[in-house]
C-alpha positions as CSV (number, residue, x, y, z in Angstrom):
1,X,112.8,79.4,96.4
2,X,113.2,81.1,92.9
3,X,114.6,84.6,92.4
4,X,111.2,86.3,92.9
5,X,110.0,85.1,96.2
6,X,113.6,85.7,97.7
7,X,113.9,89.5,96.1
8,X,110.0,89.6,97.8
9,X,111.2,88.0,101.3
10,X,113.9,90.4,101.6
11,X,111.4,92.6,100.7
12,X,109.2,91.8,103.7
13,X,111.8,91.6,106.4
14,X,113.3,95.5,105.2
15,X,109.9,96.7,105.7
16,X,109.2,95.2,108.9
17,X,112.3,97.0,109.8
18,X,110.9,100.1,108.4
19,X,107.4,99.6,110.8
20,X,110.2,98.9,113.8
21,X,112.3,102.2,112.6
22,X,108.8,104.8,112.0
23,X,107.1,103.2,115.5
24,X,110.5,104.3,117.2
25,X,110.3,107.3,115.6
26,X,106.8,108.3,116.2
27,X,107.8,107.1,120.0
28,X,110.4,110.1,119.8
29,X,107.7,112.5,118.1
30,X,105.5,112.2,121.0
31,X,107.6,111.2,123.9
32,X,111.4,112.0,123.5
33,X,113.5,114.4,125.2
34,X,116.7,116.1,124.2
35,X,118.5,113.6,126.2
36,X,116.6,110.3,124.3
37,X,119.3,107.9,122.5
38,X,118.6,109.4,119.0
39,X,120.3,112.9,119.9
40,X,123.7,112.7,120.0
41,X,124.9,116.2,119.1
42,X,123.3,119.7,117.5
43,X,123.8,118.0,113.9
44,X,122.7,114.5,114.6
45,X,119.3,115.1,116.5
46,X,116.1,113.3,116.5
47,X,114.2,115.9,118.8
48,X,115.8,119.0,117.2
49,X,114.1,117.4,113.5
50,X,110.9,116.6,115.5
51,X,110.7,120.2,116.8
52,X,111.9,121.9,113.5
53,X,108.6,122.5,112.2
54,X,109.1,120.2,109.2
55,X,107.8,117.2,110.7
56,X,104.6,117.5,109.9
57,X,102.6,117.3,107.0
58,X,99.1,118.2,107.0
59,X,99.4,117.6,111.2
60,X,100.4,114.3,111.1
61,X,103.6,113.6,111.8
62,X,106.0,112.1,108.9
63,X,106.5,108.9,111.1
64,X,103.4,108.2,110.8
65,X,103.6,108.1,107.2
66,X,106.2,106.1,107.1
67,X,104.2,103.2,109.1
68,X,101.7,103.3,107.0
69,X,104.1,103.5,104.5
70,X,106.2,100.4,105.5
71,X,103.4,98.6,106.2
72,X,101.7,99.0,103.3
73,X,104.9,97.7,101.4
74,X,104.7,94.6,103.7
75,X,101.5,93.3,103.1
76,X,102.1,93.6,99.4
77,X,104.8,91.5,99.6
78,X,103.6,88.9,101.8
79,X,100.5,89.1,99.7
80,X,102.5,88.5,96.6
81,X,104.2,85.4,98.6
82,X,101.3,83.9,99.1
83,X,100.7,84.1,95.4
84,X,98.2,87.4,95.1
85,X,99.4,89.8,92.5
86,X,100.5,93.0,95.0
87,X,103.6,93.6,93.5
88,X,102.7,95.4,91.2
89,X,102.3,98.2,93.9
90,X,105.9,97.7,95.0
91,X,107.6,99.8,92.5
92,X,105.0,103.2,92.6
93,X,105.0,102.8,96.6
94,X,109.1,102.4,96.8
95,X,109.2,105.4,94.4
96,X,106.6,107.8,96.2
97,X,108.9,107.1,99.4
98,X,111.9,107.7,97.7
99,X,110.7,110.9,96.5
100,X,109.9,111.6,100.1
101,X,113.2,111.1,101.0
102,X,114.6,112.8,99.1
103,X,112.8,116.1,99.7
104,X,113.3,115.6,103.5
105,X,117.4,114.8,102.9
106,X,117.1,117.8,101.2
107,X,115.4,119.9,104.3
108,X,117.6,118.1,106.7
109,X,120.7,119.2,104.3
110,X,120.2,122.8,103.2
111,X,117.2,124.2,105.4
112,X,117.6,123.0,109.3
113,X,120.5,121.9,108.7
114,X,120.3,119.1,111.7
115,X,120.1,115.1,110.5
116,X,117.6,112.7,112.6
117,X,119.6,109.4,112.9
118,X,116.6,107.1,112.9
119,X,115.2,109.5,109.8
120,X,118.7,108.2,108.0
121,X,118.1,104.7,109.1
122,X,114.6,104.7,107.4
123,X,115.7,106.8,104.1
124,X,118.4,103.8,103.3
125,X,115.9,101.5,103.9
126,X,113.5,102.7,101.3
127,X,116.5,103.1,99.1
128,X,117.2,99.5,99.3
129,X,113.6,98.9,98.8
130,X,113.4,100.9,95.9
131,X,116.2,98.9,94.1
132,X,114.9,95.7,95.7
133,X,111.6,96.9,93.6
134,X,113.2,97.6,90.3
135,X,114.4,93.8,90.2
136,X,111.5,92.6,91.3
137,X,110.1,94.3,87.7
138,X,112.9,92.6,85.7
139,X,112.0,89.8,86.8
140,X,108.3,90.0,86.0
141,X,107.1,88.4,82.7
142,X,105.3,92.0,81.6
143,X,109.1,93.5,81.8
144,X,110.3,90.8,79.2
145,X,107.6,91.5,76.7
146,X,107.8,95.5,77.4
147,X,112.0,95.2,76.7
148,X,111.6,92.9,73.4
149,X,109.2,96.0,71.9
């Protein structure tokens, strides 16, 4: 397996761990109490984020975005495994998440002041995502020909 399809596999599997991480946390959205495994004190909270009033954009709830998000990250990479040209959409989907991140560390950090533990678990998986991305590109033969100009 060359350097591309492995930097793509691990691709793949961190964003099916992403879809495992948002599901759980749209489980705790809808359905979790303040005794659920993701609270463990006032500063490390899953409910108290959910019920902050900053979980939501536009009524949806951010773990849904993330799904969609993670998912759509998946299938460009198993796409691009099976030899379609998807990733290319790696690099502006990792960095639109990472952006989203992070304006919510920055809510979590300065405005509510209370950090969900499955929120953290998903942020440093886009991160690696991210930087899986940006090798992914150096390894493309457009970044070759963009770098020798």
């Amino acid at each position: 397996m060359d350097s591309k399809n492995k930097i793509l596999n691990t691709i793949k599997w961190f964003s099916i761990a992403g879809i495992i991480v948002a599901s759980y946390s749209l489980y705790e959205y809808y359905y979790g109490t303040a005794e659920s495994f993701c609270n463990i004190n006032s500063t490390f909270s899953c409910y108290n984020v959910y019920h902050s009033g900053y979980s939501e954009v536009f009524g949806l709830p951010i773990s849904l975005y993330g799904f969609i998000g993670f998912g759509l990250i998946s299938i460009c990479s198993i796409w691009s495994l099976e030899g379609k040209n998807t990733h290319k959409f790696l690099l502006p989907l990792t960095s639109i998440s990472l952006l989203s991140v992070i304006y919510f560390a920055y809510l979590s950090a300065f405005v509510i002041r209370v950090w969900c533990p499955a929120c953290i678990v998903s942020w440093i998986i886009i991160a690696v995502l991210f930087v899986l991305s940006l090798k992914l590109i150096k390894l493309s033969p457009q970044a070759d020909s963009i770098i020798a100009n």
